[in-house]
Biopython code that builds the backbone (N, CA, C, O; Angstrom):
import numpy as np
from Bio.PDB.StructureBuilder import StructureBuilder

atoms = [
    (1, "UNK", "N", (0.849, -1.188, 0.000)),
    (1, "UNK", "CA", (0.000, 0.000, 0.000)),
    (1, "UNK", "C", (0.885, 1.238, 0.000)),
    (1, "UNK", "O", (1.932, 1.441, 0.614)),
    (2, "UNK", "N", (0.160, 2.069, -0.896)),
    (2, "UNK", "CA", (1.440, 3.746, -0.467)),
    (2, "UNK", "C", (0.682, 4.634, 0.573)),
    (2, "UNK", "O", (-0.525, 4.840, 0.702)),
    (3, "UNK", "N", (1.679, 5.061, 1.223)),
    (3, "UNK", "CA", (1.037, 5.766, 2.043)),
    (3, "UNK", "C", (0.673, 7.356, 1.795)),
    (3, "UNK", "O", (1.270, 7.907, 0.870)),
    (4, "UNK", "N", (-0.300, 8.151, 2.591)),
    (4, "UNK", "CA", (-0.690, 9.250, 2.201)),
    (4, "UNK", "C", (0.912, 10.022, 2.332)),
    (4, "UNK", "O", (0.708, 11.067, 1.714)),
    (5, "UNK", "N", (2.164, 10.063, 2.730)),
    (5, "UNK", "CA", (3.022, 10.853, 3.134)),
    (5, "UNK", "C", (3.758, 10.720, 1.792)),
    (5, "UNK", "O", (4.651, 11.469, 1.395)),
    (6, "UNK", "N", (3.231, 9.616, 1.130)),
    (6, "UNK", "CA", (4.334, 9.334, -0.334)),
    (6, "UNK", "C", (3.428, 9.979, -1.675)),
    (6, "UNK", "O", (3.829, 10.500, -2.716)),
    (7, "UNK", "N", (2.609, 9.817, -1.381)),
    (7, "UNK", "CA", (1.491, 10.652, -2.253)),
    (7, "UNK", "C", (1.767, 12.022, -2.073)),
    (7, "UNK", "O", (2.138, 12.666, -3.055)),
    (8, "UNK", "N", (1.672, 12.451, -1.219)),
    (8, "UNK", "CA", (2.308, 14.033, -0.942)),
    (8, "UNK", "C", (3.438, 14.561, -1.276)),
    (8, "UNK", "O", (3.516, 15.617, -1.904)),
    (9, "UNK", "N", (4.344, 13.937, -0.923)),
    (9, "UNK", "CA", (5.989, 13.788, -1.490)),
    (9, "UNK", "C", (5.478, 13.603, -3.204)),
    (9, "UNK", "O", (5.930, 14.427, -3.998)),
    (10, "UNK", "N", (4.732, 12.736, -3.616)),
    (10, "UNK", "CA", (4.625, 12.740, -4.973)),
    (10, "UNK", "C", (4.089, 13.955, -5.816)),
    (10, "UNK", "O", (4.434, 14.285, -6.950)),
    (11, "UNK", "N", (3.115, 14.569, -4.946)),
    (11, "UNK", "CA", (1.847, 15.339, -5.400)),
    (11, "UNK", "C", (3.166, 16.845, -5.306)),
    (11, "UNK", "O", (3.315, 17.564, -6.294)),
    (12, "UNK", "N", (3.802, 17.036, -4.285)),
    (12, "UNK", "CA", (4.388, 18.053, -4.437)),
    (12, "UNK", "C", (5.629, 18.064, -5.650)),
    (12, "UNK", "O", (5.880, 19.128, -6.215)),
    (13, "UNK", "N", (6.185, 17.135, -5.912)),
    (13, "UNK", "CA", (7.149, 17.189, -6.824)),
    (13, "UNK", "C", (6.686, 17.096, -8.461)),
    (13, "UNK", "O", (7.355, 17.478, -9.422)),
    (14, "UNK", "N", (5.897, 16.732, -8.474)),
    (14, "UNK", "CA", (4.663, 16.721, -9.740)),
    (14, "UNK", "C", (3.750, 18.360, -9.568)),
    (14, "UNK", "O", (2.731, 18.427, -10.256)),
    (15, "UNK", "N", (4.015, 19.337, -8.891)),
    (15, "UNK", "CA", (3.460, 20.352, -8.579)),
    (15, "UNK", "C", (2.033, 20.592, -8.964)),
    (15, "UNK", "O", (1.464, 21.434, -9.658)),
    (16, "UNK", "N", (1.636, 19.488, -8.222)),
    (16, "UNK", "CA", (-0.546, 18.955, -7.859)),
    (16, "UNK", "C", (-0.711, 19.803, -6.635)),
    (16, "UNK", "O", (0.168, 19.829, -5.774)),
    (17, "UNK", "N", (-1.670, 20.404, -6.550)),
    (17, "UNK", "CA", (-2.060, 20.913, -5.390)),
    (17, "UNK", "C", (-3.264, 20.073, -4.868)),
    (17, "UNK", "O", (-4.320, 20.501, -5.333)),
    (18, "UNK", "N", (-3.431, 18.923, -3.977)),
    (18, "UNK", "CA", (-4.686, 18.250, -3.761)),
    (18, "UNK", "C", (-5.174, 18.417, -2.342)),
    (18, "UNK", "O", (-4.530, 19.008, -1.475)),
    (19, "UNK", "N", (-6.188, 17.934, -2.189)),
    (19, "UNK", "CA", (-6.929, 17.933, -0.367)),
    (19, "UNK", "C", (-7.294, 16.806, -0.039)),
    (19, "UNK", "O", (-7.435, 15.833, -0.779)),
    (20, "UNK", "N", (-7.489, 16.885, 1.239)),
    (20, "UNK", "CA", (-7.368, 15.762, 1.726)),
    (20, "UNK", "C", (-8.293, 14.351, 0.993)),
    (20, "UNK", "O", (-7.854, 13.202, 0.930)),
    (21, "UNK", "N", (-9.357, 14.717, 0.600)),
    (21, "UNK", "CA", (-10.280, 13.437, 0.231)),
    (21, "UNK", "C", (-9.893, 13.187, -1.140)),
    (21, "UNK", "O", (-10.252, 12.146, -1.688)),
    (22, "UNK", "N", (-8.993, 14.295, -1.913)),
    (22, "UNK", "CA", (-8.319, 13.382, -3.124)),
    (22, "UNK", "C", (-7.246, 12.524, -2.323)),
    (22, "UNK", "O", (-7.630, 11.361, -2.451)),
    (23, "UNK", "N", (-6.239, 12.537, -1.660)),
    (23, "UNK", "CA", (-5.599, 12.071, -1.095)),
    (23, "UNK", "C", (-6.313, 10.466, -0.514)),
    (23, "UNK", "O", (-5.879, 9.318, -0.606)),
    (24, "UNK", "N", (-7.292, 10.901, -0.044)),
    (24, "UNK", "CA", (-7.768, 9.498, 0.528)),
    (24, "UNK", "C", (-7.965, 8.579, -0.635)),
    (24, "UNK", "O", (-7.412, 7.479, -0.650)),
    (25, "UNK", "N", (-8.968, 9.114, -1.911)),
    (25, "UNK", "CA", (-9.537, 8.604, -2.756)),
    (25, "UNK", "C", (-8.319, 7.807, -3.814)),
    (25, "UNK", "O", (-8.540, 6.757, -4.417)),
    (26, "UNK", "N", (-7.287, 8.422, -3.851)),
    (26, "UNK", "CA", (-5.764, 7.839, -4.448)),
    (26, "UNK", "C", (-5.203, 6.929, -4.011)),
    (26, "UNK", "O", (-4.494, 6.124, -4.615)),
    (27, "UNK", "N", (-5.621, 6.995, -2.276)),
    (27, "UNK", "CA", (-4.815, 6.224, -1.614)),
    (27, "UNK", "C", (-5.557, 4.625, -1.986)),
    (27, "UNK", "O", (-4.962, 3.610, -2.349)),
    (28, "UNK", "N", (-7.254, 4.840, -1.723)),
    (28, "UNK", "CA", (-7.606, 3.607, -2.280)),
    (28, "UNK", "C", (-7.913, 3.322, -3.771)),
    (28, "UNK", "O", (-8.491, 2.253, -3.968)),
    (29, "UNK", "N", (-7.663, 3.999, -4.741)),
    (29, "UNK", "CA", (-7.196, 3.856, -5.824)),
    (29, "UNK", "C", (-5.376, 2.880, -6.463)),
    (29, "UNK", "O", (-4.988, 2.202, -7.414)),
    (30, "UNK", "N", (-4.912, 3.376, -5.339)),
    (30, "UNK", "CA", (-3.599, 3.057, -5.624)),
    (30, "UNK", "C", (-3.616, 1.410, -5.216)),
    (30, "UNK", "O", (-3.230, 0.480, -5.924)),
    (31, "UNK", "N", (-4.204, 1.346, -3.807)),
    (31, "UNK", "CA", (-4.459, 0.159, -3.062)),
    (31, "UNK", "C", (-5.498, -1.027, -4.312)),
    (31, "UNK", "O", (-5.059, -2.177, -4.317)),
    (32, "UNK", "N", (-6.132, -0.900, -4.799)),
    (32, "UNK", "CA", (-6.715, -1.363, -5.907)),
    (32, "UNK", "C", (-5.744, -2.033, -6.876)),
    (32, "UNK", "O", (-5.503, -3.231, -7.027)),
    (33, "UNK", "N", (-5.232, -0.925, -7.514)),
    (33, "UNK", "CA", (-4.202, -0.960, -8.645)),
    (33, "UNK", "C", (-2.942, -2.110, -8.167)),
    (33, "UNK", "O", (-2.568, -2.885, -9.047)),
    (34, "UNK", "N", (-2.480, -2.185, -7.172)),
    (34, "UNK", "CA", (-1.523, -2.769, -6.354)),
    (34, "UNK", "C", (-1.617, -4.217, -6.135)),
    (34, "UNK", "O", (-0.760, -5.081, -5.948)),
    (35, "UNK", "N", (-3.448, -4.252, -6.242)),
    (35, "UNK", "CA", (-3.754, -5.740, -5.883)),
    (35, "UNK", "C", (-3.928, -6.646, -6.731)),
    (35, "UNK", "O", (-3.920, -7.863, -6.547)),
    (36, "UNK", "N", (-4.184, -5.721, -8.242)),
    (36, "UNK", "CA", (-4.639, -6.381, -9.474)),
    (36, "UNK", "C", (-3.132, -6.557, -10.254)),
    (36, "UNK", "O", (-2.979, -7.259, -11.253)),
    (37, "UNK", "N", (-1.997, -5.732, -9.557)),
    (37, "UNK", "CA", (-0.457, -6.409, -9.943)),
    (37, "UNK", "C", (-0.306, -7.290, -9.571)),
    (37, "UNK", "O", (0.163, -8.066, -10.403)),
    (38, "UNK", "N", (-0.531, -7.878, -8.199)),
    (38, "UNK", "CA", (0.302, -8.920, -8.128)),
    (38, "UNK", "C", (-0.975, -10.037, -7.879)),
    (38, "UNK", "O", (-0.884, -11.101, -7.267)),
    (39, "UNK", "N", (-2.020, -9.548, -8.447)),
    (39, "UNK", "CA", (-3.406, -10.837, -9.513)),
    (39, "UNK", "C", (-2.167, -11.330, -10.302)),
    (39, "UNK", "O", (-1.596, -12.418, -10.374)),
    (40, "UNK", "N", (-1.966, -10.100, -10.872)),
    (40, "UNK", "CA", (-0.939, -10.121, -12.797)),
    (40, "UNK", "C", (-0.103, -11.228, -12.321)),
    (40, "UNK", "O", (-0.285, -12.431, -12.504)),
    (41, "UNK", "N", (1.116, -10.468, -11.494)),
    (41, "UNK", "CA", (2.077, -11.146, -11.068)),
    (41, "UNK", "C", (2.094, -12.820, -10.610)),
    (41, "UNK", "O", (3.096, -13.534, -10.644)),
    (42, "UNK", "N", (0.649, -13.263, -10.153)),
    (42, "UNK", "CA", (0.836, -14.253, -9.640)),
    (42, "UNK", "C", (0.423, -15.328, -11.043)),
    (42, "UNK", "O", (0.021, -16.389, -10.564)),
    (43, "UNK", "N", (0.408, -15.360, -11.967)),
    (43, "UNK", "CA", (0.286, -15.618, -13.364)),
    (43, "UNK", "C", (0.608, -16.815, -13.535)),
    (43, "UNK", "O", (1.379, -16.541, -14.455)),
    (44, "UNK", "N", (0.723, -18.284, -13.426)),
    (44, "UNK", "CA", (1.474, -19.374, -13.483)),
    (44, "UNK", "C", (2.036, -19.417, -15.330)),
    (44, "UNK", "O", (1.275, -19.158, -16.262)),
    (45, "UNK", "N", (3.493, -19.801, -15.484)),
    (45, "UNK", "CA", (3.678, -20.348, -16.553)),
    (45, "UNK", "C", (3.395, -19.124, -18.032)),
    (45, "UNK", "O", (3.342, -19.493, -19.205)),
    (46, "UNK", "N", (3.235, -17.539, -17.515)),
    (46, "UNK", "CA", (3.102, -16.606, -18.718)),
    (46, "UNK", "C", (4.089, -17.110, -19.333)),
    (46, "UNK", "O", (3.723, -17.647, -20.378)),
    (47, "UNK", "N", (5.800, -17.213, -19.040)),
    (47, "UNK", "CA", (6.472, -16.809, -20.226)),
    (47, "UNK", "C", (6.303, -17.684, -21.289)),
    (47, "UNK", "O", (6.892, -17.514, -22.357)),
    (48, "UNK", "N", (5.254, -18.960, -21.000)),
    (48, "UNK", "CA", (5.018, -20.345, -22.449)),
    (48, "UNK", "C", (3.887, -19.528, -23.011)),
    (48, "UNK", "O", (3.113, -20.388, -23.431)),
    (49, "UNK", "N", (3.445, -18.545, -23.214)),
    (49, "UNK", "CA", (1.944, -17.838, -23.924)),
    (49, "UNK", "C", (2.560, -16.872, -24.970)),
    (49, "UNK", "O", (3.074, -15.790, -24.690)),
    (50, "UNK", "N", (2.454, -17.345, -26.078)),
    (50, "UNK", "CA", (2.956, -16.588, -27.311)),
    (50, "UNK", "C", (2.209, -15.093, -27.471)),
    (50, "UNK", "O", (1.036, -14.915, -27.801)),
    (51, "UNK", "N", (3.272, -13.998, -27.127)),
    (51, "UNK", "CA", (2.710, -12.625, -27.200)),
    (51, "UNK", "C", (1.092, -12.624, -28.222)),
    (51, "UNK", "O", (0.726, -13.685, -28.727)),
    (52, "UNK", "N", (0.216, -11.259, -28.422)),
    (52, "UNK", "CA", (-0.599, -11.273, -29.021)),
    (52, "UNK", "C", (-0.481, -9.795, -29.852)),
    (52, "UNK", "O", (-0.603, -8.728, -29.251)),
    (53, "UNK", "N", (-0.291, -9.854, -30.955)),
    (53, "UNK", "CA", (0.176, -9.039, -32.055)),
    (53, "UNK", "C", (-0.559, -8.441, -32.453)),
    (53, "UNK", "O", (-0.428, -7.253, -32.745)),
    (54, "UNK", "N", (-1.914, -9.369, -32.620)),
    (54, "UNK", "CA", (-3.089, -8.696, -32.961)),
    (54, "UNK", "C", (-4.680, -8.891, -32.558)),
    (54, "UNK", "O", (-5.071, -10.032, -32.800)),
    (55, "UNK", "N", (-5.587, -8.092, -32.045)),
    (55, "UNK", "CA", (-6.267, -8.538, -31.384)),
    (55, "UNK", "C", (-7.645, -9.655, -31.507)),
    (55, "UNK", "O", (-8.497, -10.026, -30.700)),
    (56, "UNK", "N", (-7.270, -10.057, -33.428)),
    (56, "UNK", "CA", (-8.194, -10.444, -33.986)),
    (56, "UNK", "C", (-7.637, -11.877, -34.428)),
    (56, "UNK", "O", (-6.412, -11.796, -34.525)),
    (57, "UNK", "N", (-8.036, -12.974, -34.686)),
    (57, "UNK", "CA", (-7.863, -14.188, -34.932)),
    (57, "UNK", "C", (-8.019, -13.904, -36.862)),
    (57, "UNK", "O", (-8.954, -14.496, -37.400)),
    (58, "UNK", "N", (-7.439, -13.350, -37.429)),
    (58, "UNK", "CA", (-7.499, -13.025, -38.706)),
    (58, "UNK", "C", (-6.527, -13.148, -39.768)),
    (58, "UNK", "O", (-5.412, -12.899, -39.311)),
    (59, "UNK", "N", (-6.495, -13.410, -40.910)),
    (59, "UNK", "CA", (-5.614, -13.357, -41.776)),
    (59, "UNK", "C", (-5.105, -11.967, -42.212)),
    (59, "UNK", "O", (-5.855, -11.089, -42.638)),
    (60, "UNK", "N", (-3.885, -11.848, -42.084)),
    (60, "UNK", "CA", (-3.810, -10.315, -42.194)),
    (60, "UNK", "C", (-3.003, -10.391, -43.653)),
    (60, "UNK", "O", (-2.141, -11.191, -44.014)),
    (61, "UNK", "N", (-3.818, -8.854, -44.611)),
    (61, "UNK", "CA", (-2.699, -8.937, -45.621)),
    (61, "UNK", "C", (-2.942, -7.381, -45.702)),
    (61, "UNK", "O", (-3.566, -6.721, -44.872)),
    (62, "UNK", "N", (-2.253, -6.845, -47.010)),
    (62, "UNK", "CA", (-2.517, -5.624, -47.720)),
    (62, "UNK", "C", (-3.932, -5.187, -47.549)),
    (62, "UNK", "O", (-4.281, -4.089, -47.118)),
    (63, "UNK", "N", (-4.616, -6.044, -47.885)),
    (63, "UNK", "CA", (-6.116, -4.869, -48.329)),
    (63, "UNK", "C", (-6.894, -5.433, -46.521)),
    (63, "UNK", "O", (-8.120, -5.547, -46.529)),
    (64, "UNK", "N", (-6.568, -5.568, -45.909)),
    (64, "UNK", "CA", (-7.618, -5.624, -44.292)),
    (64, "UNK", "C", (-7.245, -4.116, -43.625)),
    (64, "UNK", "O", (-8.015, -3.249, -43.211)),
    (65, "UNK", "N", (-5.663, -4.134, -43.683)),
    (65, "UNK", "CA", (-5.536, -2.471, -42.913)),
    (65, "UNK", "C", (-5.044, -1.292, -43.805)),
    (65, "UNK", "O", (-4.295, -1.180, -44.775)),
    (66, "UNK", "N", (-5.682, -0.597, -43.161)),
    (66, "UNK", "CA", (-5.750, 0.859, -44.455)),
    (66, "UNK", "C", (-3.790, 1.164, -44.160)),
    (66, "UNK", "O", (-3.010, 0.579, -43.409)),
    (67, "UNK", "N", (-3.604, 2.160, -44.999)),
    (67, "UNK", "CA", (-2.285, 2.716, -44.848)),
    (67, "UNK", "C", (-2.812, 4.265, -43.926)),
    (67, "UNK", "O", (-3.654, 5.101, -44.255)),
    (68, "UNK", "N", (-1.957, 4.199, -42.733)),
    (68, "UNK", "CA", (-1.497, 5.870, -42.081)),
    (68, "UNK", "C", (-1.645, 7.109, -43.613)),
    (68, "UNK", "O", (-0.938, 7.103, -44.621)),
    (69, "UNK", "N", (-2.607, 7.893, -43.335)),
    (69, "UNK", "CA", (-2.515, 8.744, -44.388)),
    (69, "UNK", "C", (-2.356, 10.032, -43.378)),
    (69, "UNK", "O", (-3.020, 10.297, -42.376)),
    (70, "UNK", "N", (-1.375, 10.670, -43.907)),
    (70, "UNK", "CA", (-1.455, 12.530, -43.395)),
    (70, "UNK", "C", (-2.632, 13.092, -44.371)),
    (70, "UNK", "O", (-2.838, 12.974, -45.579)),
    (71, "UNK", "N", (-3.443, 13.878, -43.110)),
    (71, "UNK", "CA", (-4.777, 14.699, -44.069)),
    (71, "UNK", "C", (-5.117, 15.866, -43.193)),
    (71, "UNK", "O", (-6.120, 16.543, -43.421)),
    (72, "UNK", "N", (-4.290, 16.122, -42.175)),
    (72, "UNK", "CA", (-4.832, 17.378, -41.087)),
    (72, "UNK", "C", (-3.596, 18.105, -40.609)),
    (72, "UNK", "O", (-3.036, 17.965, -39.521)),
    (73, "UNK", "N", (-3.184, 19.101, -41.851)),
    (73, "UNK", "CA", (-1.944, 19.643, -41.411)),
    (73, "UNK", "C", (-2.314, 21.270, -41.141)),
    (73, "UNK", "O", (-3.163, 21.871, -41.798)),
    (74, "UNK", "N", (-1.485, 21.894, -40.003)),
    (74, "UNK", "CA", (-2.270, 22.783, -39.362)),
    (74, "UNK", "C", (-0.885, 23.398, -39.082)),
    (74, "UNK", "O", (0.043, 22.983, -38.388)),
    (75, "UNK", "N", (-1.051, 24.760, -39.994)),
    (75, "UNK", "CA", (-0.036, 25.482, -40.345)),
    (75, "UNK", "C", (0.180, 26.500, -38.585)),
    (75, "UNK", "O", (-0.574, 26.693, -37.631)),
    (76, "UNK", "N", (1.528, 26.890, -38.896)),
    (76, "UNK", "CA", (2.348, 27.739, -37.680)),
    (76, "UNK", "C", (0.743, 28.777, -36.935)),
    (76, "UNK", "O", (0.003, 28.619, -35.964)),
    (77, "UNK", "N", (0.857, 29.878, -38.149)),
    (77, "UNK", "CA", (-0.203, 30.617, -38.294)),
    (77, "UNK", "C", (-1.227, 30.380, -37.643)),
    (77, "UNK", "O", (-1.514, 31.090, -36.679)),
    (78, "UNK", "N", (-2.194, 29.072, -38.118)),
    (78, "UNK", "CA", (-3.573, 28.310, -37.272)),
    (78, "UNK", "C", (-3.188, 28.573, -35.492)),
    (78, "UNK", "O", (-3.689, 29.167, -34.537)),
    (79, "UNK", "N", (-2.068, 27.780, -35.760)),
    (79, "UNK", "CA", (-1.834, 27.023, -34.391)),
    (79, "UNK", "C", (-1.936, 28.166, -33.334)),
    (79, "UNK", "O", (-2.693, 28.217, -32.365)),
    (80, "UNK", "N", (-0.514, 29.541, -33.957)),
    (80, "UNK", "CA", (-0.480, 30.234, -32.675)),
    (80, "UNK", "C", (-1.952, 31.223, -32.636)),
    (80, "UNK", "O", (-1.662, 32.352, -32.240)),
    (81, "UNK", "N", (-2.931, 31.125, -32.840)),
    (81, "UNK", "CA", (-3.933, 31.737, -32.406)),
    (81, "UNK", "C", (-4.692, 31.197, -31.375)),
    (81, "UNK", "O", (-5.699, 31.820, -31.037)),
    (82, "UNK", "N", (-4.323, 29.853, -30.642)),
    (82, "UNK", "CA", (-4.400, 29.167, -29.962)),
    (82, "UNK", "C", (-3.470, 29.381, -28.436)),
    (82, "UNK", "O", (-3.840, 29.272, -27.267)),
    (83, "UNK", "N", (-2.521, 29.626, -28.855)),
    (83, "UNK", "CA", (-1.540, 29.417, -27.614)),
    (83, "UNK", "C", (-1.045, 31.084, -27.111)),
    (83, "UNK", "O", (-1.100, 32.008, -27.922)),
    (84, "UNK", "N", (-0.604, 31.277, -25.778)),
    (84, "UNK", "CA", (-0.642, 32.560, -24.994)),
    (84, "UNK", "C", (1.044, 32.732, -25.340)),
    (84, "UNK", "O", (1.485, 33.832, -25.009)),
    (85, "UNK", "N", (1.971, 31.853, -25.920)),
    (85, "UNK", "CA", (3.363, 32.708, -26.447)),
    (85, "UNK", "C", (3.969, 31.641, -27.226)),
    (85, "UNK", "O", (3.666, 30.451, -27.301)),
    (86, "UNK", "N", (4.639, 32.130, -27.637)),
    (86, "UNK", "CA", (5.443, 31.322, -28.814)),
    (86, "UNK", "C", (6.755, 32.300, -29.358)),
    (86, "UNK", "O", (6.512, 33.507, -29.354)),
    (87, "UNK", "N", (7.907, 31.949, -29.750)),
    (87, "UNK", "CA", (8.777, 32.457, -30.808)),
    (87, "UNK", "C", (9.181, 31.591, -31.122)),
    (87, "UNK", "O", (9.046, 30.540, -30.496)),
    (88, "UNK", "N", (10.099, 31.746, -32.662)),
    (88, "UNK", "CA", (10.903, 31.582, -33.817)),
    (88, "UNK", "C", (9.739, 30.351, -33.883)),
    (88, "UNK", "O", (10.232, 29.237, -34.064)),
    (89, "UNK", "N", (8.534, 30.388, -33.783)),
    (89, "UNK", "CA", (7.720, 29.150, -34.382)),
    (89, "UNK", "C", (7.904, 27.668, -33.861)),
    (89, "UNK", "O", (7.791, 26.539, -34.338)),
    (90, "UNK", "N", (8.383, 28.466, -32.140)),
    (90, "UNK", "CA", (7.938, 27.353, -31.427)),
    (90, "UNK", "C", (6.934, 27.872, -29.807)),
    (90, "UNK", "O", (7.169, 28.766, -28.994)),
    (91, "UNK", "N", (6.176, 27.182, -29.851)),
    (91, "UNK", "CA", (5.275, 27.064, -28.674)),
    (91, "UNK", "C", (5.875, 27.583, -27.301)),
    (91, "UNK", "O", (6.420, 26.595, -26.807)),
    (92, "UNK", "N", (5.981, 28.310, -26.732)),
    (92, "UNK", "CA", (6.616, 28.539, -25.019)),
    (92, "UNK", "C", (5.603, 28.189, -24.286)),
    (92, "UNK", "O", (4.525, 28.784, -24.303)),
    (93, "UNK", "N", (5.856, 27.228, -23.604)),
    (93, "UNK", "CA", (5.272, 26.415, -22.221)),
    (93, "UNK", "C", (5.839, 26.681, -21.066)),
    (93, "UNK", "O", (7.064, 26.733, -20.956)),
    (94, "UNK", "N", (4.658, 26.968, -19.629)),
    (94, "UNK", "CA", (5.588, 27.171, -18.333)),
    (94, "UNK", "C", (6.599, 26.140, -17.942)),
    (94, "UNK", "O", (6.479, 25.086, -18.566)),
    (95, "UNK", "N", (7.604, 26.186, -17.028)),
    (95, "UNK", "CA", (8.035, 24.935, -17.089)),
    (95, "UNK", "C", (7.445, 23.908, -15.852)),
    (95, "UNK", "O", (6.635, 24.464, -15.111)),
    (96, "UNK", "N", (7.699, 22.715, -15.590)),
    (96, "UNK", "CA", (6.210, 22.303, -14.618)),
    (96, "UNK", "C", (7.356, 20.992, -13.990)),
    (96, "UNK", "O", (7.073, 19.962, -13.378)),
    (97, "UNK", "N", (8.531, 21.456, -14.371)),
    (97, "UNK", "CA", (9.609, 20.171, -13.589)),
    (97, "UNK", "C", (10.395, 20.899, -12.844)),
    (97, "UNK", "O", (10.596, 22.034, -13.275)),
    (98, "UNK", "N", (11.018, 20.547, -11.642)),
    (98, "UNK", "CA", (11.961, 21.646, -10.922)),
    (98, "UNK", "C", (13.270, 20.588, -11.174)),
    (98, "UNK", "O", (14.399, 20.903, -10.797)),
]
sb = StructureBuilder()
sb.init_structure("model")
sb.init_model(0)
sb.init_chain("A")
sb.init_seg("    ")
for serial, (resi, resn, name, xyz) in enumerate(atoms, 1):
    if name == "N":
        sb.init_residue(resn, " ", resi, " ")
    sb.init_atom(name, np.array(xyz, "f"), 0.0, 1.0, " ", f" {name:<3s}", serial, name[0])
structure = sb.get_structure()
């Protein structure tokens, strides 16, 4: 289980400002997440289960999957009418890591 003091330590270095009942609600969130790892973990015999590549029992060729097409290109111009600064045609973001 993590405790609320590591969540905090987390929440401050990730610069989250939370209260207490997110704190609680994470804590049994996390406690959840923790239990269904080592469900995972307790797994007999995974490494004999041949990965799964694809999620369909199918013959795959050329004509089943389309090709990646570029069709939504969204010039400098568009973009910065969107965002609060930018130069030489790049985006300025606060910075949010210490």
């Amino acid at each position: 289980m993590i405790s609320k003091s590591e969540l905090e330590s987390l929440a401050k270095k990730l610069m989250f400002e939370m209260n207490d009942d997110e704190y609680e609600t994470l804590e049994k969130e996390f406690d959840v997440i923790l239990k269904q790892m080592d469900l995972i973990g307790n797994i007999k015999d995974i490494d004999k289960v041949e990965p799964m590549i694809f999620p369909f029992d199918l013959e795959l060729n050329d004509d089943y999957l389309r090709e990646d097409v570029y069709n939504n290109e969204i010039t400098f111009d568009d973009m910065k009418i969107n965002v609060k600064d930018y130069e030489d045609n790049r985006v300025k973001v606060p910075k949010v890591v210490e």
